[in-house]
PyMOL Python script that loads the backbone (N, CA, C, O; Angstrom):
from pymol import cmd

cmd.read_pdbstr("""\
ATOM      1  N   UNK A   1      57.912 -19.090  70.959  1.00  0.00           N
ATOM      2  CA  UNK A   1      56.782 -18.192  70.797  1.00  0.00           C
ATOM      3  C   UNK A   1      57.297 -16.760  70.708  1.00  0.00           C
ATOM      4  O   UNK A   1      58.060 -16.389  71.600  1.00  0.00           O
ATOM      5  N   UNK A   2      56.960 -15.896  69.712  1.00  0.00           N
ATOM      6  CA  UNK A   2      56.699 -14.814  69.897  1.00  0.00           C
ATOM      7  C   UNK A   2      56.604 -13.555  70.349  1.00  0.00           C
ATOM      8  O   UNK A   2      55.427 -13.352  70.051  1.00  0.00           O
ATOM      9  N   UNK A   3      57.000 -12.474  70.890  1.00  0.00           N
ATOM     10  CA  UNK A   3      55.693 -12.078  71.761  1.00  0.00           C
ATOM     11  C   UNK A   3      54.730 -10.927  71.333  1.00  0.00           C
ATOM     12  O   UNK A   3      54.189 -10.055  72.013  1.00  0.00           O
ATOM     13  N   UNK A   4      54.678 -11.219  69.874  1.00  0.00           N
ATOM     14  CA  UNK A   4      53.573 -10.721  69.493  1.00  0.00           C
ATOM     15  C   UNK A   4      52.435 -11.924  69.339  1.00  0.00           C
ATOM     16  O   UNK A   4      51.336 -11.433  69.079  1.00  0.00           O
ATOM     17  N   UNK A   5      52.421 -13.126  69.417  1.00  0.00           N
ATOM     18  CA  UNK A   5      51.831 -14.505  69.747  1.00  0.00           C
ATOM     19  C   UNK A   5      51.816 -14.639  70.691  1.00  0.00           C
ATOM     20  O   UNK A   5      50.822 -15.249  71.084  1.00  0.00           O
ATOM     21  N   UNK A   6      52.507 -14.349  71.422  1.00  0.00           N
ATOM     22  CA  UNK A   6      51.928 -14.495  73.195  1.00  0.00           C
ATOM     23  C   UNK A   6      51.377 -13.768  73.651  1.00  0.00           C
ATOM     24  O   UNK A   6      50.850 -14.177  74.686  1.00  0.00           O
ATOM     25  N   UNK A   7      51.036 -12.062  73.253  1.00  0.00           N
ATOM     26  CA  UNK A   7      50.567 -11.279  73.620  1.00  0.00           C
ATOM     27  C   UNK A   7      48.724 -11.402  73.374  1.00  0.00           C
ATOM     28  O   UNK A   7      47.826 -10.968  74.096  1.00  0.00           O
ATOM     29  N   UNK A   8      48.637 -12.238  71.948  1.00  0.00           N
ATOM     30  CA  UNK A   8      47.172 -12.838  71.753  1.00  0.00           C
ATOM     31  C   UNK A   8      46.581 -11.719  70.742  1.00  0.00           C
ATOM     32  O   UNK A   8      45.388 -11.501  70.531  1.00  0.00           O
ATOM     33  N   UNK A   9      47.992 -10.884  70.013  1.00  0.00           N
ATOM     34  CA  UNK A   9      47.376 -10.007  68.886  1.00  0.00           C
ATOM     35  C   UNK A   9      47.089 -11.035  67.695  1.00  0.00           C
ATOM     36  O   UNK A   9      47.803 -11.997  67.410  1.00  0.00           O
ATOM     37  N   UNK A  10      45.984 -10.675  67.095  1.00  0.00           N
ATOM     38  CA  UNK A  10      45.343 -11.151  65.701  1.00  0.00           C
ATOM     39  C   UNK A  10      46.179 -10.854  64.857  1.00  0.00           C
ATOM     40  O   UNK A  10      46.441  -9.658  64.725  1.00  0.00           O
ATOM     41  N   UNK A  11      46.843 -11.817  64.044  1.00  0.00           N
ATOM     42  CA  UNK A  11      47.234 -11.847  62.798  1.00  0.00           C
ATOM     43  C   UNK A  11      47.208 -10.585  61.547  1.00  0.00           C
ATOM     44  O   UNK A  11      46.085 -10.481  61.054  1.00  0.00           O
ATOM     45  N   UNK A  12      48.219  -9.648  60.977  1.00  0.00           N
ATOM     46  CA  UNK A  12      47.308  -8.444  60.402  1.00  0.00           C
ATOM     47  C   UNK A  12      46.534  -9.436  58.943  1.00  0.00           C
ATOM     48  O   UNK A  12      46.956 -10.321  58.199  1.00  0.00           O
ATOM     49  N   UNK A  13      45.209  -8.684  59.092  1.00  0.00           N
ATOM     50  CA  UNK A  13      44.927  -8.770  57.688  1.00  0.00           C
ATOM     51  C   UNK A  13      45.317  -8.292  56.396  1.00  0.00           C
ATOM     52  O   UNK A  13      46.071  -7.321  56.461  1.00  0.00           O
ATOM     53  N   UNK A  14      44.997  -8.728  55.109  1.00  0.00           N
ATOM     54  CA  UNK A  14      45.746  -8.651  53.704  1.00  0.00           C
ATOM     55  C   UNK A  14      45.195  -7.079  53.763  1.00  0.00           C
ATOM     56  O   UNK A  14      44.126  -6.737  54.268  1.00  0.00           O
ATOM     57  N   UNK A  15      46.303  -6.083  53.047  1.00  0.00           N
ATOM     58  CA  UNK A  15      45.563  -5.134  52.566  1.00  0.00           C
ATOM     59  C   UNK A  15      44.789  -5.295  51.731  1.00  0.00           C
ATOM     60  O   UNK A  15      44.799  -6.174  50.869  1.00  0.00           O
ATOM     61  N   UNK A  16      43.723  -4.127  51.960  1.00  0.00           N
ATOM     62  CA  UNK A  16      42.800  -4.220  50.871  1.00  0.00           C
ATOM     63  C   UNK A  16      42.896  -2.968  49.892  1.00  0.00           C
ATOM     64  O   UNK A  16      43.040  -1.825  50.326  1.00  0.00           O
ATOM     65  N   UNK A  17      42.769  -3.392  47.988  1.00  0.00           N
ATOM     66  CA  UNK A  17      43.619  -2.388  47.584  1.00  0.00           C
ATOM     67  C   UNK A  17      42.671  -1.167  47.806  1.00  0.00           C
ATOM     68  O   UNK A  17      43.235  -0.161  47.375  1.00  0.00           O
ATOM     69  N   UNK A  18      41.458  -0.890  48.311  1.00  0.00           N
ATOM     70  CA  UNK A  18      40.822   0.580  48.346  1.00  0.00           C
ATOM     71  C   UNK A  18      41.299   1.373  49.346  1.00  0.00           C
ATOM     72  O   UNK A  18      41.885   0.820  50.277  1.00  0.00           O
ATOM     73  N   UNK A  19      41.163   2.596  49.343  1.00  0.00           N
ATOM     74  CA  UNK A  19      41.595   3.446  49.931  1.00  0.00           C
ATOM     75  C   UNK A  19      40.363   3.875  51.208  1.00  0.00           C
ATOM     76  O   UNK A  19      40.057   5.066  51.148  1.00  0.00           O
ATOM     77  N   UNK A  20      40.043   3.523  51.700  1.00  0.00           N
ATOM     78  CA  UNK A  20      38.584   3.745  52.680  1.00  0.00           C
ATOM     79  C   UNK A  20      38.209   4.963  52.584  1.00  0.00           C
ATOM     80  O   UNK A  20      37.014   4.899  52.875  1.00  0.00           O
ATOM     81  N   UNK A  21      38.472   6.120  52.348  1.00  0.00           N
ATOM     82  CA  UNK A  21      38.283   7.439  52.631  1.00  0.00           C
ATOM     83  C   UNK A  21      37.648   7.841  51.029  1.00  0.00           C
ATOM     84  O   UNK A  21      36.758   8.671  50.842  1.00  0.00           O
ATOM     85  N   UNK A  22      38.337   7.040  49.952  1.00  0.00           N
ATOM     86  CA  UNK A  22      37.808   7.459  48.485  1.00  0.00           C
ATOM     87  C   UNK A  22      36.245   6.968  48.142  1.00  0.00           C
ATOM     88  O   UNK A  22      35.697   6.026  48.715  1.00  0.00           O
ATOM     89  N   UNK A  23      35.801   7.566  47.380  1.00  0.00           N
ATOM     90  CA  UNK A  23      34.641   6.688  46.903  1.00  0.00           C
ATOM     91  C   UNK A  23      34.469   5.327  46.243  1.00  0.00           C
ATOM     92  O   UNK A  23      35.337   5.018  45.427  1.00  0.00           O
ATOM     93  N   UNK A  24      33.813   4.756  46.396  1.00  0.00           N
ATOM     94  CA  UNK A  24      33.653   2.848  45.651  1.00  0.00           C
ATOM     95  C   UNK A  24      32.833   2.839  44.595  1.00  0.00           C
ATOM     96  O   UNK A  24      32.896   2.024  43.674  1.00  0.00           O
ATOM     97  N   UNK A  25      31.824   3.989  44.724  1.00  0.00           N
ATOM     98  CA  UNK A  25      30.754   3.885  43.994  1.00  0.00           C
ATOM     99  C   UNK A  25      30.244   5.218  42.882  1.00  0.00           C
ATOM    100  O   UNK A  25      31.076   6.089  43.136  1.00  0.00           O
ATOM    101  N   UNK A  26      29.774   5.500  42.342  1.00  0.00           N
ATOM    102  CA  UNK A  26      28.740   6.582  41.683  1.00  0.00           C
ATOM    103  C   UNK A  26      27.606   6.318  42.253  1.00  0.00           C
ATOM    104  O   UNK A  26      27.003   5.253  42.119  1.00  0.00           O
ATOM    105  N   UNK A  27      27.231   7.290  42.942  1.00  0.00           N
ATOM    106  CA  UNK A  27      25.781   7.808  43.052  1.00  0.00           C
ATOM    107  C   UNK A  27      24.714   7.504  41.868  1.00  0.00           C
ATOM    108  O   UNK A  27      25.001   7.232  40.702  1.00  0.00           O
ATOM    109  N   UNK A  28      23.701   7.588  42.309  1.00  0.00           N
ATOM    110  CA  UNK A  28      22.498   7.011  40.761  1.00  0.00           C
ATOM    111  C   UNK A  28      22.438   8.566  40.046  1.00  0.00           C
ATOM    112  O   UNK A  28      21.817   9.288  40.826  1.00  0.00           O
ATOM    113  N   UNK A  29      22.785   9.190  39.064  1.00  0.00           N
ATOM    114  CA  UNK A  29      22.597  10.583  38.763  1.00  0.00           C
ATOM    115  C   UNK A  29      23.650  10.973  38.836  1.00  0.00           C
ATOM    116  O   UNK A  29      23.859  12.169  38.630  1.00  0.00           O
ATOM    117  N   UNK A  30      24.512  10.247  39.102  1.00  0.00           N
ATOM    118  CA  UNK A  30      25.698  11.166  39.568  1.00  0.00           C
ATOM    119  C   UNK A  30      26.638  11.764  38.153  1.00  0.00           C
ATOM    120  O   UNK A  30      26.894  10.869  37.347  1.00  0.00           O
ATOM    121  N   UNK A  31      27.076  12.925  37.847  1.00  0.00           N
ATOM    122  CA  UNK A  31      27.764  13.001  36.655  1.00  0.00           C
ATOM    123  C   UNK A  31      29.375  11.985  36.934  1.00  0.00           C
ATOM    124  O   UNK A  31      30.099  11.569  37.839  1.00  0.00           O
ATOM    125  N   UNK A  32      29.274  11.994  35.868  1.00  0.00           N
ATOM    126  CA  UNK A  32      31.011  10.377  35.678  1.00  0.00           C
ATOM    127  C   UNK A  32      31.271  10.671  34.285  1.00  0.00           C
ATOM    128  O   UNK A  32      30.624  11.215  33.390  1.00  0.00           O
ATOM    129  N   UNK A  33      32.651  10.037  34.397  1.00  0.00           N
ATOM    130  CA  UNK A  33      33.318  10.849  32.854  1.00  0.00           C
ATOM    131  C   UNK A  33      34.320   9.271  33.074  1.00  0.00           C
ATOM    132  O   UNK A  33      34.674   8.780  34.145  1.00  0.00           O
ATOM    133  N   UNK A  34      34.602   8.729  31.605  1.00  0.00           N
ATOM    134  CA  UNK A  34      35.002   7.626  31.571  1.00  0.00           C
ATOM    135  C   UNK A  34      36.964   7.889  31.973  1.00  0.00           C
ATOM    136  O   UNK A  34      37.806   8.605  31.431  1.00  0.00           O
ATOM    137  N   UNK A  35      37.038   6.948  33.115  1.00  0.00           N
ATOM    138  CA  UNK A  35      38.463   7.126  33.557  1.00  0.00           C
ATOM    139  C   UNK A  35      40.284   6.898  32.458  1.00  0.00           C
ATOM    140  O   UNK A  35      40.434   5.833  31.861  1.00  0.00           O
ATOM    141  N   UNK A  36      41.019   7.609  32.403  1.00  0.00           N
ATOM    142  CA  UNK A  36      41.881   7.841  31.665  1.00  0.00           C
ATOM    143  C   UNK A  36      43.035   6.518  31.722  1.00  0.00           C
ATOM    144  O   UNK A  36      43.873   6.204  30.877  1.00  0.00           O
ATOM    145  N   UNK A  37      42.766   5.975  32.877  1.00  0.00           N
ATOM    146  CA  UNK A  37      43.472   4.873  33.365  1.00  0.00           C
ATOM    147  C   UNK A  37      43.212   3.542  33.304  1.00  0.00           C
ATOM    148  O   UNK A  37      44.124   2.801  32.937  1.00  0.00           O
ATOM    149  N   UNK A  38      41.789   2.930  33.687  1.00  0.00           N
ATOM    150  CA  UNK A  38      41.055   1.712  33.622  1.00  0.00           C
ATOM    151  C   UNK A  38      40.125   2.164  32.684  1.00  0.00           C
ATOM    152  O   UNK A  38      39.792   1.089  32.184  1.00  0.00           O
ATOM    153  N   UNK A  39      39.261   3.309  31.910  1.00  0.00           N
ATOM    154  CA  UNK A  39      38.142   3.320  31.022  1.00  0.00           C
ATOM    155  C   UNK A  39      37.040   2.920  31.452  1.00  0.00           C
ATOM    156  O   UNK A  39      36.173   2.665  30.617  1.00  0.00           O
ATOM    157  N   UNK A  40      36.763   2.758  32.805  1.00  0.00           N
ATOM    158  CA  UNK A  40      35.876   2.828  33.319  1.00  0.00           C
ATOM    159  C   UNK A  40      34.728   4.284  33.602  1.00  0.00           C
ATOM    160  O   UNK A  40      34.973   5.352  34.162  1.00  0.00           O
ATOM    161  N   UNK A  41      33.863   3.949  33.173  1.00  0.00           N
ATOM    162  CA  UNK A  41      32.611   5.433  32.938  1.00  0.00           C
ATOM    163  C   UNK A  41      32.509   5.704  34.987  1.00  0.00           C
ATOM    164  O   UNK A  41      31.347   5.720  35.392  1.00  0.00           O
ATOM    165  N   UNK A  42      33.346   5.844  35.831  1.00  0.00           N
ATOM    166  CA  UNK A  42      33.235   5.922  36.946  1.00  0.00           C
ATOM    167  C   UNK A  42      34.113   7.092  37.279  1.00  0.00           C
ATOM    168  O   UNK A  42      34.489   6.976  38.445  1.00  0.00           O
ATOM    169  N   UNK A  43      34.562   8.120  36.736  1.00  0.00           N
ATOM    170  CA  UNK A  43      35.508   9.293  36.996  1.00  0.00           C
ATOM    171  C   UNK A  43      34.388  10.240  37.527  1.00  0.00           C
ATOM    172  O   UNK A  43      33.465  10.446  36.740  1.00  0.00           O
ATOM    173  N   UNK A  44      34.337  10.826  38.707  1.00  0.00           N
ATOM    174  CA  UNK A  44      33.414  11.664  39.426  1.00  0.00           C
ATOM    175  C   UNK A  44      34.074  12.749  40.333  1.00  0.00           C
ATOM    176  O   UNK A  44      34.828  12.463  41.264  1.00  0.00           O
ATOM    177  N   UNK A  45      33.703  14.100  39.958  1.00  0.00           N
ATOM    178  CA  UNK A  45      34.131  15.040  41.030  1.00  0.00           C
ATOM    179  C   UNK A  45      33.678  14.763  42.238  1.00  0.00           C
ATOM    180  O   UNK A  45      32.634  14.244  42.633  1.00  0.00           O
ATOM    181  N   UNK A  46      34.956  15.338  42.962  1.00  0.00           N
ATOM    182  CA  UNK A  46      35.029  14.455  44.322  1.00  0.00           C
ATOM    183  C   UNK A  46      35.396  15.768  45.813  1.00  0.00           C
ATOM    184  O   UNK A  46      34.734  15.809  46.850  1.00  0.00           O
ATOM    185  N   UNK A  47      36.161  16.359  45.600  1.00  0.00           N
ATOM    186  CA  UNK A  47      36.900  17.652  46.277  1.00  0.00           C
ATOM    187  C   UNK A  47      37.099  18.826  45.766  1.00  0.00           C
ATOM    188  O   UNK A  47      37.614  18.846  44.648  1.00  0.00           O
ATOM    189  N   UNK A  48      36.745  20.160  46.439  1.00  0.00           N
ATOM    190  CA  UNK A  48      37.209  21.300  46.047  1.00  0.00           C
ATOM    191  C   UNK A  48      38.134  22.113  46.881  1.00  0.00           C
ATOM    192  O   UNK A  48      38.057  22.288  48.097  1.00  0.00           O
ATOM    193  N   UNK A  49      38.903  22.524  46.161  1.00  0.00           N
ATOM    194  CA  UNK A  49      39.873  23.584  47.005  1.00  0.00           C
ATOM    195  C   UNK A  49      40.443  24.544  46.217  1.00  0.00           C
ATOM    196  O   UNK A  49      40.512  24.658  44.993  1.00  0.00           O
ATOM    197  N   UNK A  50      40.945  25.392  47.359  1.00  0.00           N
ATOM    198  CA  UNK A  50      41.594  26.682  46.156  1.00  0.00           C
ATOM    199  C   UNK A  50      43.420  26.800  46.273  1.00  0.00           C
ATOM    200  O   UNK A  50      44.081  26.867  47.309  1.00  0.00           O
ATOM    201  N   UNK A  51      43.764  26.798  45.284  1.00  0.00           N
ATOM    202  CA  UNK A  51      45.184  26.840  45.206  1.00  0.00           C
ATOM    203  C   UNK A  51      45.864  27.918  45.930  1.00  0.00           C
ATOM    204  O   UNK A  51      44.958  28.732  45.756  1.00  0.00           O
ATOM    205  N   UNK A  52      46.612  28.483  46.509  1.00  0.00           N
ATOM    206  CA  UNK A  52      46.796  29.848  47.201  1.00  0.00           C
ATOM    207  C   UNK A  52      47.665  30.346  46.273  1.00  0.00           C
ATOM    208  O   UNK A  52      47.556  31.447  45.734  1.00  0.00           O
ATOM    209  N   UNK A  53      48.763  29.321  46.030  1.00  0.00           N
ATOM    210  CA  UNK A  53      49.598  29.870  44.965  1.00  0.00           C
ATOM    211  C   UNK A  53      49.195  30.703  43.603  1.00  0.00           C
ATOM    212  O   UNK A  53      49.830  31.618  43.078  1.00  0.00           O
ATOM    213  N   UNK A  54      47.747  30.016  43.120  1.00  0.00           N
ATOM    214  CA  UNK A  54      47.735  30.638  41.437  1.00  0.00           C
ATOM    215  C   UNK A  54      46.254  31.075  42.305  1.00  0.00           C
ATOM    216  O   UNK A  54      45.429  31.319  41.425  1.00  0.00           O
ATOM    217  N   UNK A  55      45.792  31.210  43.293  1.00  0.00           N
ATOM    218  CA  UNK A  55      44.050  31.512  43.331  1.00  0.00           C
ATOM    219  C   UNK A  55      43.198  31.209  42.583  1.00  0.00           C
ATOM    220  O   UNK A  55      42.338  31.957  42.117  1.00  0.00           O
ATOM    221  N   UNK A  56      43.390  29.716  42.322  1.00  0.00           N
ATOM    222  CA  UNK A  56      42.544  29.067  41.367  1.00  0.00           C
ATOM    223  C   UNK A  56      41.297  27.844  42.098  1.00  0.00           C
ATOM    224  O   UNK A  56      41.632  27.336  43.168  1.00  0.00           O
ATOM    225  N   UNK A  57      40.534  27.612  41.761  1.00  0.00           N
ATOM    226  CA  UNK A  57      39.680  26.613  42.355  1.00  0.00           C
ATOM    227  C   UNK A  57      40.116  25.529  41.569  1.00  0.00           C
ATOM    228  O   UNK A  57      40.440  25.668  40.389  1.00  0.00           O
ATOM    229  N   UNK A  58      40.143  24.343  42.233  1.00  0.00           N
ATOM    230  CA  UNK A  58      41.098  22.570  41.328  1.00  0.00           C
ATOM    231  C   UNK A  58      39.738  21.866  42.238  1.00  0.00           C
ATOM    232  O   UNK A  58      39.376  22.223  43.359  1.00  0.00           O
ATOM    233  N   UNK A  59      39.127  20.766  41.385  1.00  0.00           N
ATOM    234  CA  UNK A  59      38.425  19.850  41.925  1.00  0.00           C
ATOM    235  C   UNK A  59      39.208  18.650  41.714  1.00  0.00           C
ATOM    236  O   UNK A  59      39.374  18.295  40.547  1.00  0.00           O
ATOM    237  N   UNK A  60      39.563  18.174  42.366  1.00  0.00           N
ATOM    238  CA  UNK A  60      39.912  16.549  42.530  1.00  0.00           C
ATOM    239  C   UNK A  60      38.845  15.742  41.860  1.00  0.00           C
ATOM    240  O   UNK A  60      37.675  16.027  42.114  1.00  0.00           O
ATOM    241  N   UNK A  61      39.130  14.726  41.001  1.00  0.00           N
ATOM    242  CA  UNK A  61      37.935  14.246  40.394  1.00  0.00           C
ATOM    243  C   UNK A  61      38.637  12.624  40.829  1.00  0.00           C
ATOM    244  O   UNK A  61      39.855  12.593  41.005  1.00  0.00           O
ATOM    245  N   UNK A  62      37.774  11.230  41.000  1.00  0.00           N
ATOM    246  CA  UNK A  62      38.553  10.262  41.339  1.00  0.00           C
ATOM    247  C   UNK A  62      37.454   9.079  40.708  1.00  0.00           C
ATOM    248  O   UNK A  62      36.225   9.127  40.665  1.00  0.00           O
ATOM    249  N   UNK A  63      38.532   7.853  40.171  1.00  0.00           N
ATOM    250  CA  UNK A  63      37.921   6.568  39.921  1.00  0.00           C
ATOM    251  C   UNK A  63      37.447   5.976  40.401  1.00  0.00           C
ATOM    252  O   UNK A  63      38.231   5.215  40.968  1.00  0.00           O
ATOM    253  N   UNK A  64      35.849   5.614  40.743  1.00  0.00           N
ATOM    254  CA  UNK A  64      35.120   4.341  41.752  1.00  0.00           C
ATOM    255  C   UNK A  64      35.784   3.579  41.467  1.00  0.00           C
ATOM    256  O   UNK A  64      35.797   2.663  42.289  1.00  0.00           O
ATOM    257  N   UNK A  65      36.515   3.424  40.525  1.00  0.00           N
ATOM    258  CA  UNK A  65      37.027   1.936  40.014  1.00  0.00           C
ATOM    259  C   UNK A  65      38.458   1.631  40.602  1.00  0.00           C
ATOM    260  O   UNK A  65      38.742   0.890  41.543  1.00  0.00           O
ATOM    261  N   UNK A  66      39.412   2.507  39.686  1.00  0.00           N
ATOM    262  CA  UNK A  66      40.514   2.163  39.934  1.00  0.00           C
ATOM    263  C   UNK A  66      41.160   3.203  41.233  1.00  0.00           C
ATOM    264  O   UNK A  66      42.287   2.935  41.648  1.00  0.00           O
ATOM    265  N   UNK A  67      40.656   3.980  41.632  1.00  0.00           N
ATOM    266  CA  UNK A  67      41.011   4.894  42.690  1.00  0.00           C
ATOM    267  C   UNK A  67      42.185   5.804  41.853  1.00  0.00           C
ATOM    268  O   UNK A  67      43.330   5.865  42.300  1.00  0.00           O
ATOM    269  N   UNK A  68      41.899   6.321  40.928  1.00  0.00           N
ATOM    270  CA  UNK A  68      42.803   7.207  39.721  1.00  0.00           C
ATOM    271  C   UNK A  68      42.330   8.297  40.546  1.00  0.00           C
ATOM    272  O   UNK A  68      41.243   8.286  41.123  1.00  0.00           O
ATOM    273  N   UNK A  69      43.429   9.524  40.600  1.00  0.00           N
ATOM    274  CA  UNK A  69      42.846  11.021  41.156  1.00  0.00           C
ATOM    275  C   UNK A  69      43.364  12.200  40.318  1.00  0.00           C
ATOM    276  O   UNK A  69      44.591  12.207  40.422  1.00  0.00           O
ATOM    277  N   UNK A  70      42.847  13.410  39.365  1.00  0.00           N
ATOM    278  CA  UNK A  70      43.395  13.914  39.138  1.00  0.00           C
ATOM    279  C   UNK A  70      43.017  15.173  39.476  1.00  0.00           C
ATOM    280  O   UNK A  70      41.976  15.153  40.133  1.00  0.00           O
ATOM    281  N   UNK A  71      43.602  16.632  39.222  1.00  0.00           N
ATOM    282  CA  UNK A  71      43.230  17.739  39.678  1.00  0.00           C
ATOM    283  C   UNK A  71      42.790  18.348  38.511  1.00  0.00           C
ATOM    284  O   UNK A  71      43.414  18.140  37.471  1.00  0.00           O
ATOM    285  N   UNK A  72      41.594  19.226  38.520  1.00  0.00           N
ATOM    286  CA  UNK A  72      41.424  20.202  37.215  1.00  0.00           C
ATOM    287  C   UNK A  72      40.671  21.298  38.041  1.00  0.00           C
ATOM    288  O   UNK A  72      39.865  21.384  38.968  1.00  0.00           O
ATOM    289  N   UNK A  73      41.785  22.525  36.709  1.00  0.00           N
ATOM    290  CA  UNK A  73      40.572  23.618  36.873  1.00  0.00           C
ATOM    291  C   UNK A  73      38.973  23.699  37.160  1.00  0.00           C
ATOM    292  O   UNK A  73      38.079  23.204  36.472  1.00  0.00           O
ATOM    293  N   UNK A  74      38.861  24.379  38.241  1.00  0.00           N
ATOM    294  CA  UNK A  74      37.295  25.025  37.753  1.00  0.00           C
ATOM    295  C   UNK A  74      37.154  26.170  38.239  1.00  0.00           C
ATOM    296  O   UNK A  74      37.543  26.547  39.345  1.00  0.00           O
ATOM    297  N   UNK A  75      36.192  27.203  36.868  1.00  0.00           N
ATOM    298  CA  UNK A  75      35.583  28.294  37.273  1.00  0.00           C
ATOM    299  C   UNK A  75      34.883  28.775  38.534  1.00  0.00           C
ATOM    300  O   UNK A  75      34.517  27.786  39.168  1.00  0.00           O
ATOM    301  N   UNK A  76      34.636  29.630  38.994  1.00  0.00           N
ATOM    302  CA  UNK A  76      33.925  29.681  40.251  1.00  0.00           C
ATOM    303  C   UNK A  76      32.585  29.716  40.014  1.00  0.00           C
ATOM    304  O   UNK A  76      31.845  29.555  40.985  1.00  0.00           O
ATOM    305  N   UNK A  77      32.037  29.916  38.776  1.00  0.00           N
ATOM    306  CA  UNK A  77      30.832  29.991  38.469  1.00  0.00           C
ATOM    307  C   UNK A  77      30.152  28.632  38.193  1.00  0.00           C
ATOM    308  O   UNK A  77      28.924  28.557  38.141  1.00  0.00           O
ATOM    309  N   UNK A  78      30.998  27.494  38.004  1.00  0.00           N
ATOM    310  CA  UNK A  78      30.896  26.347  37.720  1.00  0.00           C
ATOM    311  C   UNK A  78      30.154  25.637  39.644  1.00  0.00           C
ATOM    312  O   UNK A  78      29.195  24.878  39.789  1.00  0.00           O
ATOM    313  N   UNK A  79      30.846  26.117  40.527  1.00  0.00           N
ATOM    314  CA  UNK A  79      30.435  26.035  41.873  1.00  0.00           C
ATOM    315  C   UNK A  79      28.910  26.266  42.173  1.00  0.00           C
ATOM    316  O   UNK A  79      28.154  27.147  41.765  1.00  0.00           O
ATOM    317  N   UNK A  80      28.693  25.200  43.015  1.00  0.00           N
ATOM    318  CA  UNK A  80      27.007  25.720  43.568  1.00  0.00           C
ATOM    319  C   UNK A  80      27.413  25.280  45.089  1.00  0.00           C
ATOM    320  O   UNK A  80      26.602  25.407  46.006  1.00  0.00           O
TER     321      UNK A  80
END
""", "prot")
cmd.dss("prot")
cmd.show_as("cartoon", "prot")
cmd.util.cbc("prot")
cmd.orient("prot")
């Protein structure tokens, strides 16, 4: 025996390929732009932040589908 079997820990489970923290889904309304990777109409802005280096605003935009992430410009006027 073991003694991670004797100790009476559970077996790990299979990963699962999502990332828990990303999105799974589109919202009903939600704007989506078809993904560059799988072509799935599920590419949705997701995060904003500002670069310090160039003082730029980058939204993270990400795949419900395939969990694809990329960064793009945005204006600040584009922000609400």
């Amino acid at each position: 025996m073991t003694p991670a079997s004797s100790a009476g820990s559970p077996l790990r489970s299979p990963l699962h390929p999502k990332v828990p923290w990303l999105p799974s889904e589109v919202q009903p309304g939600q704007k989506a732009e078809p993904c560059p990777r799988c072509g799935a109409r599920k590419l949705i802005p997701w995060t904003l932040r500002r670069d310090p280096q160039r003082v730029t605003l980058l939204r993270t935009w990400v795949c419900a589908a395939c969990q694809f992430r990329e960064e793009r410009g945005e204006s600040e006027t584009n922000t609400v």
